[in-house]
C-alpha positions in Angstrom: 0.0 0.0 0.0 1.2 3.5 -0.7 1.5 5.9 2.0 0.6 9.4 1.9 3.2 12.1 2.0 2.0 13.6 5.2 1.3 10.5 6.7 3.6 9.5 10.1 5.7 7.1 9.1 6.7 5.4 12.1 5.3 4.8 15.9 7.3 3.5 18.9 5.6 1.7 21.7 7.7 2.6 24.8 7.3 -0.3 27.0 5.4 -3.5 27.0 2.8 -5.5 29.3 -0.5 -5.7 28.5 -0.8 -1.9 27.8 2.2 -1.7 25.2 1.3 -5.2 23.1 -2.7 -3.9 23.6 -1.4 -1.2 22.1 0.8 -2.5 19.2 -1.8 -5.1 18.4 -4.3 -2.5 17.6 -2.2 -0.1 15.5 -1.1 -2.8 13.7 -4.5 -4.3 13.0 -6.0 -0.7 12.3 -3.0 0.2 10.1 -2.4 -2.9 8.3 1.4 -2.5 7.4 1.4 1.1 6.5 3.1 2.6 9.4 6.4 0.8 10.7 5.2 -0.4 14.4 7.9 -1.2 17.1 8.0 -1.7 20.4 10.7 -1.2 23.4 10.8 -3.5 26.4 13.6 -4.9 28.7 12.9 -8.4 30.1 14.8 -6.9 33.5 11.9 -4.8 34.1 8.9 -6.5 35.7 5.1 -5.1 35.3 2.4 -5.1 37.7 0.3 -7.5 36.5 -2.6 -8.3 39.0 -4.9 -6.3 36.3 -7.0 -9.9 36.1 -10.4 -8.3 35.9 -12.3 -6.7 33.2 -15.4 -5.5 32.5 -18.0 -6.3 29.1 -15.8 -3.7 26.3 -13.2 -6.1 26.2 -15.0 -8.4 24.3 -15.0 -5.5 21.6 -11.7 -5.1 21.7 -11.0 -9.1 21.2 -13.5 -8.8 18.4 -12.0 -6.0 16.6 -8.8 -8.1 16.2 -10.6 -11.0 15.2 -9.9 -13.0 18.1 -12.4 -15.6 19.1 -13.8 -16.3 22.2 -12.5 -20.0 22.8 -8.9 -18.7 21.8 -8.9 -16.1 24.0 -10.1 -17.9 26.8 -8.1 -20.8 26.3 -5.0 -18.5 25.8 -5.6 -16.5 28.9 -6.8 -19.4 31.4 -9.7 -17.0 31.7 -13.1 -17.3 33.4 -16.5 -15.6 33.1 -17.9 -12.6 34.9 -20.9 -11.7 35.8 -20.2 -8.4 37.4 -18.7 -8.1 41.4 -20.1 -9.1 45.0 -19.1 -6.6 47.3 -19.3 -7.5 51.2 -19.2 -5.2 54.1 -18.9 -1.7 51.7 -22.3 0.3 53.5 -22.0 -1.6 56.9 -19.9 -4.4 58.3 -22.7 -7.2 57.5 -24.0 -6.3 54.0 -23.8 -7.9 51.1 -24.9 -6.7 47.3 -24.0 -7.3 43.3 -23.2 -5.0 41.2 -24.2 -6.6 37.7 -23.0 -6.5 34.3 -26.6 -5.9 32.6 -30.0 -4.5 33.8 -31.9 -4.9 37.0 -34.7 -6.9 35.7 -36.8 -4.7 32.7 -39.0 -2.2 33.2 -43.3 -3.3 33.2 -44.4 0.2 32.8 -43.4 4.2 31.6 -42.2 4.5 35.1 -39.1 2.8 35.7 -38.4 -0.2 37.8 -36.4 1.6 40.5 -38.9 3.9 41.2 -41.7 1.5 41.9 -38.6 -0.6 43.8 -38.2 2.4 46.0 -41.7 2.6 46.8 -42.4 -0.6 48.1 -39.3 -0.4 50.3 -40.8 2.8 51.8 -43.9 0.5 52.2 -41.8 -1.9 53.8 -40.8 -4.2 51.0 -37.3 -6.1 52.4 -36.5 -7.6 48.8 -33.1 -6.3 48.3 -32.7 -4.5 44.8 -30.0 -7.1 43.0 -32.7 -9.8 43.2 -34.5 -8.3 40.5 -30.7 -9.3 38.5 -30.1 -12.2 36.3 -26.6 -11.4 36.9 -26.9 -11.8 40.4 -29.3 -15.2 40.4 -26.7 -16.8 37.5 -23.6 -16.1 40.4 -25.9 -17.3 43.5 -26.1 -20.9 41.4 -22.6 -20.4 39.7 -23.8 -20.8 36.6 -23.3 -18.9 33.0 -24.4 -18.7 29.5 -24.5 -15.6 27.0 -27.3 -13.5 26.9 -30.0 -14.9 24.4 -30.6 -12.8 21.6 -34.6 -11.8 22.1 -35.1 -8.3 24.0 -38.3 -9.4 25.1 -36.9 -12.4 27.2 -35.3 -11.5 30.7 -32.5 -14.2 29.7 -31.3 -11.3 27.4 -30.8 -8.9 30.5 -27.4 -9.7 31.4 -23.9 -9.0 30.1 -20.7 -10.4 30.9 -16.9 -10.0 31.1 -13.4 -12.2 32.0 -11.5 -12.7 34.7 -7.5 -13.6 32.8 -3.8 -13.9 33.3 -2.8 -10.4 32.2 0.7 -12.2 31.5 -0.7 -14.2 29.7 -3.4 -12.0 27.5 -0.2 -9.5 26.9 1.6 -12.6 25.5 -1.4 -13.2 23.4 -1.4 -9.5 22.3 2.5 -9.8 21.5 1.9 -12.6 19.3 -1.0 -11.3 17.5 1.7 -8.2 16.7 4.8 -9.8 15.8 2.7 -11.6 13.5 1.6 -8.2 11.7 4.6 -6.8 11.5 5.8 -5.3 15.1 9.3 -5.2 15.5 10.6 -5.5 19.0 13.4 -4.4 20.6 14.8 -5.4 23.7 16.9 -3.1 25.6 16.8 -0.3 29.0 16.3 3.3 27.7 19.0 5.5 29.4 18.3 8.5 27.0 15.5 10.3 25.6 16.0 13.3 23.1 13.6 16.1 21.8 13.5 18.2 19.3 15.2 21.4 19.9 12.7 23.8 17.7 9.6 21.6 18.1 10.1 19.9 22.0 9.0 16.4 20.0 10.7 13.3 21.6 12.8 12.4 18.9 14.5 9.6 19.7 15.0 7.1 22.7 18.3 5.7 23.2 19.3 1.9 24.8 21.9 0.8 26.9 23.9 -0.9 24.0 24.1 2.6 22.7 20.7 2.1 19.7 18.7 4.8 18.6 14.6 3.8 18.7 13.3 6.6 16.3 10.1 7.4 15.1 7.5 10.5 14.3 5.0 9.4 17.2 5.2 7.6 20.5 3.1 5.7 22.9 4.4 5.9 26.8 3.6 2.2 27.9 6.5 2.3 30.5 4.3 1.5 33.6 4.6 3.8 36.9 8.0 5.0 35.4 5.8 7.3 33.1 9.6 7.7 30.7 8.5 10.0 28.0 5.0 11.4 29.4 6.4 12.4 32.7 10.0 12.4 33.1 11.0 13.3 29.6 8.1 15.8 29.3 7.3 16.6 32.6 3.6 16.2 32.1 2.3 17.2 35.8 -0.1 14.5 38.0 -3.1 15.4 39.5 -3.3 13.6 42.7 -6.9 12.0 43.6 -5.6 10.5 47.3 -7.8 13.1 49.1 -10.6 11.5 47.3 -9.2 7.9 47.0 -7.3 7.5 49.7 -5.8 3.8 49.7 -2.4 3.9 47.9 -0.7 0.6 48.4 -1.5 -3.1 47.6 -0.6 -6.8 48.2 -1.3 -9.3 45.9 -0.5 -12.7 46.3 -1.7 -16.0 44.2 -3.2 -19.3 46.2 -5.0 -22.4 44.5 -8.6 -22.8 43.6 -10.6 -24.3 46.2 -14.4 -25.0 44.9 -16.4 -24.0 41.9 -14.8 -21.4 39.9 -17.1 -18.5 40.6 -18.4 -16.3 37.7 -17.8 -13.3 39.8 -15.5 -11.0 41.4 -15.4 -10.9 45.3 -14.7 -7.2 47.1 -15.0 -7.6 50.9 -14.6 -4.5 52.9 -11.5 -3.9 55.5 -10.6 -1.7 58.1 -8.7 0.2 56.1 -9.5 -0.6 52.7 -10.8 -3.6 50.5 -9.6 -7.4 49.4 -10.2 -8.7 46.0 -10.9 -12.5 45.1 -10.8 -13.1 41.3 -11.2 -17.0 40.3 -8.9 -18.2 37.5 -8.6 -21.6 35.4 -5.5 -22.1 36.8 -5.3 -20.2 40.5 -6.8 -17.6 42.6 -6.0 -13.4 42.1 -5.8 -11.9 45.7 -5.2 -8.8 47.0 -5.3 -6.3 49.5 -5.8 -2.9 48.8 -5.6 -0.2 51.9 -4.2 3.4 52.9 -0.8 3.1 54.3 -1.8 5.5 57.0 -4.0 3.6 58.8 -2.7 0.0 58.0 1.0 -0.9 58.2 2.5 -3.6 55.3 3.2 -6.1 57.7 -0.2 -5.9 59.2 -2.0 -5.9 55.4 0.3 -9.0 54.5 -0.6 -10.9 57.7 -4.8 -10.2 56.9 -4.3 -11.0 53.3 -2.3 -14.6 54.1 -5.6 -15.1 56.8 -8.1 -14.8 54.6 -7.4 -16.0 51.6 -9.1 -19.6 50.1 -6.9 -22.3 49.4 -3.2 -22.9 49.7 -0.8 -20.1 48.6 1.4 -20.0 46.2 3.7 -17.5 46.8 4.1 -14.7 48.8 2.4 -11.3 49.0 4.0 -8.9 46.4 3.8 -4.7 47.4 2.3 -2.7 45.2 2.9 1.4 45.8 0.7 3.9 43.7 -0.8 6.8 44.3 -4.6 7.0 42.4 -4.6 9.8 39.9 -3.9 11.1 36.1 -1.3 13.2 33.9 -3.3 16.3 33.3 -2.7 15.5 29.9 -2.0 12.0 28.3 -0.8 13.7 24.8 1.5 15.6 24.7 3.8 17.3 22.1 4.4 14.1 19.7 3.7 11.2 22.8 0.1 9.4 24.3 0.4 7.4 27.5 -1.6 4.6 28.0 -1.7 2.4 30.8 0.0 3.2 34.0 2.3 6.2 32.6 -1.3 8.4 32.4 -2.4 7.7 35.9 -3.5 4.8 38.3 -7.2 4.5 38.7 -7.7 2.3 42.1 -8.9 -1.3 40.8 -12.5 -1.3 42.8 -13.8 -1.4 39.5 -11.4 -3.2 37.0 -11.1 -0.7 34.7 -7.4 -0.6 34.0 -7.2 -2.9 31.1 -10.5 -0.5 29.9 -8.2 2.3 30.4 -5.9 0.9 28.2 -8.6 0.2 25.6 -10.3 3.5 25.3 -7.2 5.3 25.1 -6.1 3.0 21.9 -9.4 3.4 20.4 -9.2 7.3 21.2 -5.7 7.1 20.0 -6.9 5.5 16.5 -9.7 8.0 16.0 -7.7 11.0 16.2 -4.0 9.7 15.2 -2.4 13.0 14.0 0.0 13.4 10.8 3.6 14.6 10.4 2.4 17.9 11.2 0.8 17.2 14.5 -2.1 19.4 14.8 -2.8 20.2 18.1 -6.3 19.9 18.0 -5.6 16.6 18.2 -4.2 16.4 21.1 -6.8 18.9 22.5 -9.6 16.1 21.7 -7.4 13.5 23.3 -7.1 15.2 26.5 -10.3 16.5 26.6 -11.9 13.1 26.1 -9.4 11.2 28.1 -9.9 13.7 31.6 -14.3 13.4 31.0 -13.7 9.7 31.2 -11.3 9.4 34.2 -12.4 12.0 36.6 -16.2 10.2 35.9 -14.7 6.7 36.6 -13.4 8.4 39.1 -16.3 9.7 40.5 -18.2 6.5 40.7 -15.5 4.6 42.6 -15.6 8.0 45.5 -19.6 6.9 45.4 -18.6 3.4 46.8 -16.2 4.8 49.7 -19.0 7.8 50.6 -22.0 5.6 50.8 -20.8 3.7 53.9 -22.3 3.8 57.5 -18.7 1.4 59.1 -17.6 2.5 62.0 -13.6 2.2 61.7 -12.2 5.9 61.2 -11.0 5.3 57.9 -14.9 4.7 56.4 -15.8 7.6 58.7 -12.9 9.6 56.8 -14.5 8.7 53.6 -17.5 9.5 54.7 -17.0 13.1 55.4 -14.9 13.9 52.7 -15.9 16.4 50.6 -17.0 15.4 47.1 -16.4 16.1 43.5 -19.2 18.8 42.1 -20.8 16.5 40.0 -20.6 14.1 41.7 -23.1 15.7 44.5 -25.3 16.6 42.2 -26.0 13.4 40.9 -26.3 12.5 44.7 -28.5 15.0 45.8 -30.9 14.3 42.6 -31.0 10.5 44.0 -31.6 11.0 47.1 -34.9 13.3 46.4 -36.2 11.5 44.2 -34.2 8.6 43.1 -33.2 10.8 40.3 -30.3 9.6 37.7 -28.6 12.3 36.1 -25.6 10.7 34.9 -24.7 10.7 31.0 -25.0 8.2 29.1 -21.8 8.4 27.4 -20.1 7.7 30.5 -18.7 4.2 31.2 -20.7 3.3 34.1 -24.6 3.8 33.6 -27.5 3.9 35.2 -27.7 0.0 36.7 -24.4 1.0 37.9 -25.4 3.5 40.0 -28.5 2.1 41.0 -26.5 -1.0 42.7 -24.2 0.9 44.6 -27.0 3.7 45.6 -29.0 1.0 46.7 -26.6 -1.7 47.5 -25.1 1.2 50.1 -28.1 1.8 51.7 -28.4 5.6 50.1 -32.5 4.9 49.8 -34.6 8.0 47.8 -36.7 10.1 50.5 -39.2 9.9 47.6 -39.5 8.4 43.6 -41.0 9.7 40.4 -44.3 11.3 40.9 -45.6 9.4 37.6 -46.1 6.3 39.6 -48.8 7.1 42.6 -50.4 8.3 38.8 -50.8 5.4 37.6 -53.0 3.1 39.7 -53.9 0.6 37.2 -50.1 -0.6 37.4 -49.6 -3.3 40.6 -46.1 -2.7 41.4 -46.0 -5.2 44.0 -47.6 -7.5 41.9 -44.9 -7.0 39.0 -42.3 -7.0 41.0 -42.8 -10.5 42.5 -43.8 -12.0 38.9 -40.0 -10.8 38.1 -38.4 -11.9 40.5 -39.8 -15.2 40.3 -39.1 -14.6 36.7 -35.6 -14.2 37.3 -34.5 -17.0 39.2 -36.3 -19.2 36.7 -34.4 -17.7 34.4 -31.3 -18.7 36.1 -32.0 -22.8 36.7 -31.9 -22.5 33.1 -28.2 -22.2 32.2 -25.5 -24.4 32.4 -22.9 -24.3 35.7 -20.1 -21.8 35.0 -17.4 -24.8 34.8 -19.9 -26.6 32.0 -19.5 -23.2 29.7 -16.2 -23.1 30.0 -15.4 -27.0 29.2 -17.9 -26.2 26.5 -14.7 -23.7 25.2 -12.5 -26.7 25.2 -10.8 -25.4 27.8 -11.5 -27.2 30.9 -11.4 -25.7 34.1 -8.4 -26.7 37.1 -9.6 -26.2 40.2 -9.1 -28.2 42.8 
């Protein structure tokens, strides 16, 4: 293929993991040859690697490479995931989902929550997640893809992955090389800009090469080479909102089923993840340093984890935030060199994903338009500081006792973030856009899962008396779990892939 004459020629990828091969597999499947792709990684430098969650975009992403389900999921040891059980997050002894899919489907103009919120101020106990095929699949362990019928509640749920991020960045590295990506391994000791334009120009290695290229991507983890050291992009720290900043994560064997769901149980001083793989168990404790010592996270983390571990707990240090821009002059970082978002959520491979997609939308020419950039950024800080947002909602909404919850209690909140509060709690009112990454059954299960019930609902509904709420609301439920006796056990679908699961 001919290339046009203001075309960039050439991209580096600074860095590898499963943000620099995400990366190079993408450019290389959107670009098909025409711009020379390499990639810079040292096999002495180590990544972080515990990102083993996901949420439903990846599947996207897989599919816009052509890779198939079974191949992936064979490739990555990966399970299914129905969306996250979080335990103890409003007080000590509660327990709610948050789904991948819809609570239920609305029976009338009004929407479901409202007439939910109504009954509970009647005194209906039901808790809000049983109206969730997500929820009833993960109580049975059991999963199948949504059906392909809107009018059938078996069509209400979605679903991501639990993987080996090792393991899906070889995957990615493979599906690069293959198209093209050259690697290089080496350290970089040296990075050089332009003197007239301030564009990195060139990275050199230890062994004295020169990587150059007319645009780079900063892959190079918490290190942030080109994005932050080379160009001194400054970082907006979120701690005073987020305040845990350290993790340990350590590996132990399966023990049971191999549940379709993530598990995030509520500390004194933070929160412990429990993601189920073909092959082992992810865990991790995530906490603020300031109220929790290493020693003492270590020591909870080895005391409450299932099944026998398998190595030792590894520290993680970070400090939750972004680059106030992730483009800058002739560079994009992606990945940990734009900012850490804390995991609650698993959106760091997601991160990763938007910002390529982003990245492929507005990739600039040899002249480098700025506007480009502008876009980028502008795009890039809407979606983080509303991720963001959301993941403040689940520290806020607590009634625990420890002084860290209390902390997070009474710390003041983002602006639009109180908004959308205050509109819920009048009225169970949602205000959020929906171009944001977590919508409105997002909010609902954490509003509600939290305890944050609406002093009142839409006023449509005491309108409407030929609608029996209570009535519809039971036939759903009973609806749903139905539903859920339906599908096969989570191990069947995955044997069902070929790949059959490990545990013990």
């Amino acid at each position: 293929m001919t290339q046009q004459p203001d075309m960039i020629r050439s991209i580096a990828i600074i860095g590898g993991g499963s943000a620099g091969w995400m990366a190079a597999a993408a450019l290389a499947n959107a670009t098909a040859g025409t711009i020379a792709i390499s990639l810079v990684e040292s096999d002495e430098i180590g990544t972080v690697g515990v990102g083993e969650a996901t949420i439903p975009p990846i599947k996207a992403f897989n599919a816009s490479l052509g890779i198939l389900e079974a191949e992936f999921v064979a490739a990555t040891n990966a399970t299914f995931k129905l969306g996250i059980e979080l335990v103890g997050w409003g007080r000590a002894e509660d327990r709610y989902f948050h789904p991948f899919g819809t609570h239920g489907a609305d029976f009338d103009r009004v929407e479901l929550h409202h007439y939910w919120v109504r009954e509970h101020l009647r005194g209906d106990p039901t808790p809000f997640d049983d109206y969730s095929l997500c929820k009833a699949l993960a109580q049975r362990n059991r999963f199948g893809p949504p059906v392909d019928n809107p009018r059938d509640v078996r069509s209400t749920h979605a679903y991501a992955y639990h993987f080996d991020a090792g393991l899906y960045a070889g995957l990615m590295r493979r599906y690069a090389e293959a198209r093209g990506v050259v690697r290089h391994e080496g350290r970089i000791v040296d990075v050089a800009r332009d003197a007239q334009t301030g564009h990195v120009a060139h990275v050199g290695l230890t062994d004295g090469r020169r990587v150059e290229a007319d645009f780079f991507v900063d892959c190079s983890g918490f290190a942030s080479l080109l994005l932050g050291r080379a160009l001194a992009t400054p970082f907006e720290d979120w701690t005073h909102w987020l305040p845990c900043d350290r993790a340990v994560a350590m590996p132990s064997a399966n023990s049971g089923p191999l549940t379709p769901y993530t598990r995030s149980t509520a500390h004194a001083a933070g929160w412990q993840w429990r993601i189920p793989l073909q092959h082992r168990q992810g865990n991790g404790l995530v906490y603020a340093s300031r109220m929790m010592g290493d020693d003492e996270a270590a020591a909870l983390l080895r005391g409450t984890v299932d099944g026998e571990a398998l190595a030792e707990p590894r520290l993680l240090r970070f400090t939750t935030g972004r680059r106030r821009e992730a483009w800058r002059h002739n560079v994009v970082g992606l990945g940990l060199a734009a900012g850490f978002m804390e995991p609650l959520e698993s959106t760091s491979l997601h991160l990763i994903q938007t910002g390529v997609e982003r990245l492929l939308r507005l990739l600039p020419d040899r002249h480098h338009d700025p506007l480009n950039a502008a876009e980028f950024n502008r795009a890039t800080a809407a979606e983080w500081e509303r991720i963001r947002d959301f993941l403040i909602l689940h520290y806020h909404a607590n009634s625990r006792p420890e002084p860290f919850w209390q902390a997070c209690a009474r710390a003041p909140l983002p602006d639009e973030l109180a908004y959308k509060i205050k509109h819920f709690v009048a009225d169970a009112r949602l205000v959020s856009p929906q171009d944001e990454l977590f919508r409105n059954p997002s909010w609902l299960a954490v509003y509600l899962g939290q305890g944050m019930i609406p002093q009142s609902y839409d006023r449509l509904a005491d309108a409407r008396p030929g609608v029996d709420a209570a009535a519809q609301l039971r036939k759903l439920r009973d609806l749903v779990r139905a539903a859920a006796e339906t599908f096969p056990t989570h191990e069947a679908a995955l044997a069902r892939l070929g790949r059959a699961p490990q545990a013990a």
